[in-house]
C-alpha positions as CSV (number, residue, x, y, z in Angstrom):
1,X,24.8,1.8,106.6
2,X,24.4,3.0,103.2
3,X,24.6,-0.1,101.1
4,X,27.5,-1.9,99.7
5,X,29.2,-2.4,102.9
6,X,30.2,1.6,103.8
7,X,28.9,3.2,106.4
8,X,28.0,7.3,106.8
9,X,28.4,9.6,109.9
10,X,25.6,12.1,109.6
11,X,26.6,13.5,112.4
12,X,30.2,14.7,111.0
13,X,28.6,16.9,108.1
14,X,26.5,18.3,110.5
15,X,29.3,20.2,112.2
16,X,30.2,21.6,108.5
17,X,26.2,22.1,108.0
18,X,26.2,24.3,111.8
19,X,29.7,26.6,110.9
20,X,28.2,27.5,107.5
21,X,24.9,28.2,108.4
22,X,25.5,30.3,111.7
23,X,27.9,31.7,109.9
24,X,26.1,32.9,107.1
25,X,23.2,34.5,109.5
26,X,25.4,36.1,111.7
27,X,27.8,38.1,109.0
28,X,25.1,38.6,106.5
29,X,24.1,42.3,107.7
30,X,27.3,42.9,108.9
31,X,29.3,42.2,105.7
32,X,26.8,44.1,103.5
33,X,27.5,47.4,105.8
34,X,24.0,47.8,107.6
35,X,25.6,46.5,111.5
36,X,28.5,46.4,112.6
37,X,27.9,43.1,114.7
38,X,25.2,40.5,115.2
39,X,21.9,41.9,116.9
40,X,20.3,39.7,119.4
41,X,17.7,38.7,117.1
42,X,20.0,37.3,114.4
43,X,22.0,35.6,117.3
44,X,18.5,33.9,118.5
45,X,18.3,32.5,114.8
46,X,21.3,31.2,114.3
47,X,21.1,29.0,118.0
48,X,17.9,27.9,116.2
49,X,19.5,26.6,113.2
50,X,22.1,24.9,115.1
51,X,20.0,23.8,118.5
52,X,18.0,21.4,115.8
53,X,20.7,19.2,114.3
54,X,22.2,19.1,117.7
55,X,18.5,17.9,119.3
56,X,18.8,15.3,116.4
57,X,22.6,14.0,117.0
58,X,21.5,14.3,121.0
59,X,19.1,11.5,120.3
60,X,21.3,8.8,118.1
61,X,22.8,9.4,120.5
62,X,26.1,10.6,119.9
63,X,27.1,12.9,123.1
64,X,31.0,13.1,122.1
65,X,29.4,14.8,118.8
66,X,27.4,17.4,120.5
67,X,29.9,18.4,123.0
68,X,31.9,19.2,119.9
69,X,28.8,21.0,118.5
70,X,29.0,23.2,121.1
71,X,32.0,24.5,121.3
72,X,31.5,25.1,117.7
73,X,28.8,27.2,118.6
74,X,30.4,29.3,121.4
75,X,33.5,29.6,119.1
76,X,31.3,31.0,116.4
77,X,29.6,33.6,118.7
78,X,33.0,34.7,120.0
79,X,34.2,35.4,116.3
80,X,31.0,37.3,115.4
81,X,31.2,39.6,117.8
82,X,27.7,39.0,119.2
83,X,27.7,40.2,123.0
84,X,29.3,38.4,125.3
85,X,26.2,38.0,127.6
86,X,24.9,35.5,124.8
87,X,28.4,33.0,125.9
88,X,28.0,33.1,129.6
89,X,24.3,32.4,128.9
90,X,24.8,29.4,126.9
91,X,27.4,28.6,129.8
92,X,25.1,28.5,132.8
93,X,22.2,27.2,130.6
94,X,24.8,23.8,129.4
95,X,25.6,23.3,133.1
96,X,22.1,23.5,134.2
97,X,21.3,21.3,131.0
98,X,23.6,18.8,132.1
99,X,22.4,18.8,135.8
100,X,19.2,18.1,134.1
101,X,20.1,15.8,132.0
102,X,22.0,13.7,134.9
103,X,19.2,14.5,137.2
104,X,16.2,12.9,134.7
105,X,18.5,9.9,133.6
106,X,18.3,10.5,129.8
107,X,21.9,9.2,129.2
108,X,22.2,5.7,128.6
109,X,23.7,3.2,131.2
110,X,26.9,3.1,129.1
111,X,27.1,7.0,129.0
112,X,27.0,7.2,132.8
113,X,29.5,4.1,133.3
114,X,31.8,5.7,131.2
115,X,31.1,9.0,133.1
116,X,31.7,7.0,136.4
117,X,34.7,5.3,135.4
118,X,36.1,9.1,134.4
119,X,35.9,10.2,137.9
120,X,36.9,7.2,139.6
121,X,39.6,5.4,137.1
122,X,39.7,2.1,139.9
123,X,36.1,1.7,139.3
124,X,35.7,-1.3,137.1
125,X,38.9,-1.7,135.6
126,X,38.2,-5.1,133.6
127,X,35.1,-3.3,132.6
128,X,34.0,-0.1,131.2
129,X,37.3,1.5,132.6
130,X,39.4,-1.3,130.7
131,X,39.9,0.8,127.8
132,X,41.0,3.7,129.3
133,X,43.5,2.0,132.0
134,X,44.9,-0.4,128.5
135,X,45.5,2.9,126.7
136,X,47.7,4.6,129.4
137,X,49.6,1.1,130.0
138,X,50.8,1.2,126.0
139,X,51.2,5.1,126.2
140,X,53.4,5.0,129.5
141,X,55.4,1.6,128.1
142,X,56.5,3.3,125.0
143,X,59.0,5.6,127.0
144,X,60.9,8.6,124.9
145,X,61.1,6.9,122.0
146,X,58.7,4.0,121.4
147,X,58.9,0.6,121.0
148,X,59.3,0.9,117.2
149,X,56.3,0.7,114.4
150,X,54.5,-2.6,114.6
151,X,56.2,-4.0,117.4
152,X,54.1,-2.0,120.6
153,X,53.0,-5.4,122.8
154,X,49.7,-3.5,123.6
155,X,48.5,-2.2,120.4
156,X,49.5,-5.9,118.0
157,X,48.4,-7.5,121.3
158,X,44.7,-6.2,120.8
159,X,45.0,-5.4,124.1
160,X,43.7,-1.9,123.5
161,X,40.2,-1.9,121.9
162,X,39.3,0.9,119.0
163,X,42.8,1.4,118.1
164,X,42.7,2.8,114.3
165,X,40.0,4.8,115.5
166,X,38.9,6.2,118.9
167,X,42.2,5.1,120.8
168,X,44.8,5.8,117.5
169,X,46.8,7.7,119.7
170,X,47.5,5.0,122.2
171,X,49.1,3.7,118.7
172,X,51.3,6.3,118.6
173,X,52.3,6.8,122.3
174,X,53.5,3.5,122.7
175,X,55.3,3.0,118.9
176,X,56.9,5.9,118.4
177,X,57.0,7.2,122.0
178,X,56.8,10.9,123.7
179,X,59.0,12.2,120.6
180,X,56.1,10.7,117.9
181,X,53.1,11.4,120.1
182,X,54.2,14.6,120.8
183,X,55.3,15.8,117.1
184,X,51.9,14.4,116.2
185,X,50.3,17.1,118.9
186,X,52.5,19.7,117.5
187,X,51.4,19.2,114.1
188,X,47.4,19.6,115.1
189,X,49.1,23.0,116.6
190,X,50.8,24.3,113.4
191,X,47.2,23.0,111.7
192,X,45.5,25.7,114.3
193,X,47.8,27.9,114.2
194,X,47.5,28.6,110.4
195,X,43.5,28.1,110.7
196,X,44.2,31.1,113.2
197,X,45.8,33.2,111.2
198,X,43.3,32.4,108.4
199,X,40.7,33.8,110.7
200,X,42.1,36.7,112.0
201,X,43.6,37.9,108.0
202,X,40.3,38.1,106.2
203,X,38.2,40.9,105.8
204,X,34.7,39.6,105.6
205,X,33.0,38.5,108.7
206,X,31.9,35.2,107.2
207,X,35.2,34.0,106.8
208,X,36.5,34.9,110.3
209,X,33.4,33.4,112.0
210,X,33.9,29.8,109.6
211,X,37.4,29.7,110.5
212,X,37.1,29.8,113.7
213,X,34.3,27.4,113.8
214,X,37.1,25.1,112.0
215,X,39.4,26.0,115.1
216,X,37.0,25.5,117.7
217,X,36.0,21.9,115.8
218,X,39.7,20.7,115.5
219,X,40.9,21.9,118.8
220,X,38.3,20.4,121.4
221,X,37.9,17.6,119.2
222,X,41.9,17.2,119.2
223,X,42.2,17.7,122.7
224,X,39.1,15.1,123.9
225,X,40.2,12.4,121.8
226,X,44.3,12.5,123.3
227,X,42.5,13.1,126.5
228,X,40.4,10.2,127.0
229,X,43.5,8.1,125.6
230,X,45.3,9.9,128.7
231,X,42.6,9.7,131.2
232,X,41.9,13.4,131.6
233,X,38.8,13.3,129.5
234,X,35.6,11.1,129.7
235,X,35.6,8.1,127.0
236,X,33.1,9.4,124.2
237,X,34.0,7.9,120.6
238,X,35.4,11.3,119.1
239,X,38.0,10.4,116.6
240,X,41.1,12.4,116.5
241,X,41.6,14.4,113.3
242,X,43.9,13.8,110.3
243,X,45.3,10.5,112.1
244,X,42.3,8.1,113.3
245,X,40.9,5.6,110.3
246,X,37.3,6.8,109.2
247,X,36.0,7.5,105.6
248,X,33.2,10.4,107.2
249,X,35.3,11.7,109.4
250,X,38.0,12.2,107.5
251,X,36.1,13.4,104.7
252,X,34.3,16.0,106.6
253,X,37.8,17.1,108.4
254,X,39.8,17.3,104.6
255,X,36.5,19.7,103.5
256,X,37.4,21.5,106.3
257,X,40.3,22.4,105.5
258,X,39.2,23.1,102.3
259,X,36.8,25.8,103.4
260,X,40.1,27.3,105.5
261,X,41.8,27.8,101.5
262,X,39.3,29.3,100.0
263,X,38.6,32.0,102.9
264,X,42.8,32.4,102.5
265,X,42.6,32.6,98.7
266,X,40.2,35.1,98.5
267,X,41.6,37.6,100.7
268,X,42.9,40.8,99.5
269,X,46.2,40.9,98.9
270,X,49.0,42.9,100.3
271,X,50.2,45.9,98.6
């Protein structure tokens, strides 16, 4: 809380804070001429400019955030061009971090319910896996074309918990139906797609590796959020960008997209 009633998510700006400054490290040399990609020293500082924020958010804690956080980070690597061996490392070393982490019970109890309930939906369904099994009822009762705006029994019913939010798209599955939720999926995809193209159009390093940092945010972000509303993902709190209600979050998303138009503006242009 900040005062005055609002409330800040740290944690949002710090995905902003991890593109910008990786990015920076990793195209500085390259942009000025003297490499033409990362060296392994430049990529060992930029995992240790984003490992710390990522330590921090890790002990709120916010896991939905730092999964995020990492794919920002092996989407930025990718883009840069550092050596491949630097992504499959920071593979095996996230599944043995997570074995770990399971192994030495660091997550909270409501981190490994939610976990458990993932891999066994039937678990505790008037429990931790009643939001999850609420949000596929409204979804799957909205049919082709919904039940109309404002009159889904599930979502005015309260039945589904977190619904401007974390579970927004339960809002949309069972209002507007397959033919809302899934323009609403095709719209993240046309946001992508130009974020995409933004990347893969400029000239400078910088801007491709920020893009895509943007891409990789938006897309596992995108995808974690609809997918915990569908059961296919673990319940983690992500919100779902452009559509879920959230001052920081959107905030953070809308500067975003403001980094994606300036990387577009300055471009050269086209003969």
């Amino acid at each position: 809380m900040v005062g005055g009633g609002f409330s800040l998510q740290p944690s949002e700006f710090v995905k902003i804070t991890i593109i910008l400054g990786m990015a920076m490290l990793l195209a500085a040399r390259v942009d000025a001429g003297d490499k033409l990609y990362p060296d392994h020293r430049t990529v060992l500082q930029a995992l240790g400019l984003a490992a710390v924020p990522m330590l921090i958010v890790m002990l709120m804690p916010d896991l939905g955030s730092v999964m995020v956080m990492v794919m920002i980070v092996l989407g930025v690597l990718l883009a840069s061009g550092a050596s491949n061996r630097w992504v499959f490392g920071l593979l095996g070393a996230g599944a043995a971090g997570a074995v770990a982490v399971w192994q030495l019970h660091i997550l909270d109890d409501y981190q490994i319910a939610r976990f458990a309930a993932f891999a066994n939906p039937s678990l505790d369904p008037a429990g931790v896996g009643y939001n999850t099994n609420q949000a596929r009822i409204a979804i799957g009762s909205g049919g082709l074309s919904g039940a109309g705006l404002f009159h889904g029994s599930q979502t005015t019913g309260q039945f589904v918990p977190e619904q401007q939010t974390d579970f927004v798209f339960t809002v949309a599955g069972e209002e507007l139906g397959f033919l809302g939720a899934g323009l609403i999926i095709v719209l993240l995809g046309v946001v992508l797609w130009r974020a995409c193209r933004i990347a893969r159009e400029t000239t400078e390093l910088y801007g491709t590796i920020v893009a895509a940092g943007i891409v990789a945010w938006f897309a596992f972000q995108s995808f974690e959020n609809i997918g915990m509303t569908l059961g296919i993902m673990p319940v983690t709190g992500l919100p779902l960008p452009f559509v879920s209600y959230g001052g920081t979050s959107m905030f953070a998303v809308w500067v975003a997209v403001g980094l994606l138009q300036s990387i577009r503006v300055q471009r050269p242009m086209s003969a």
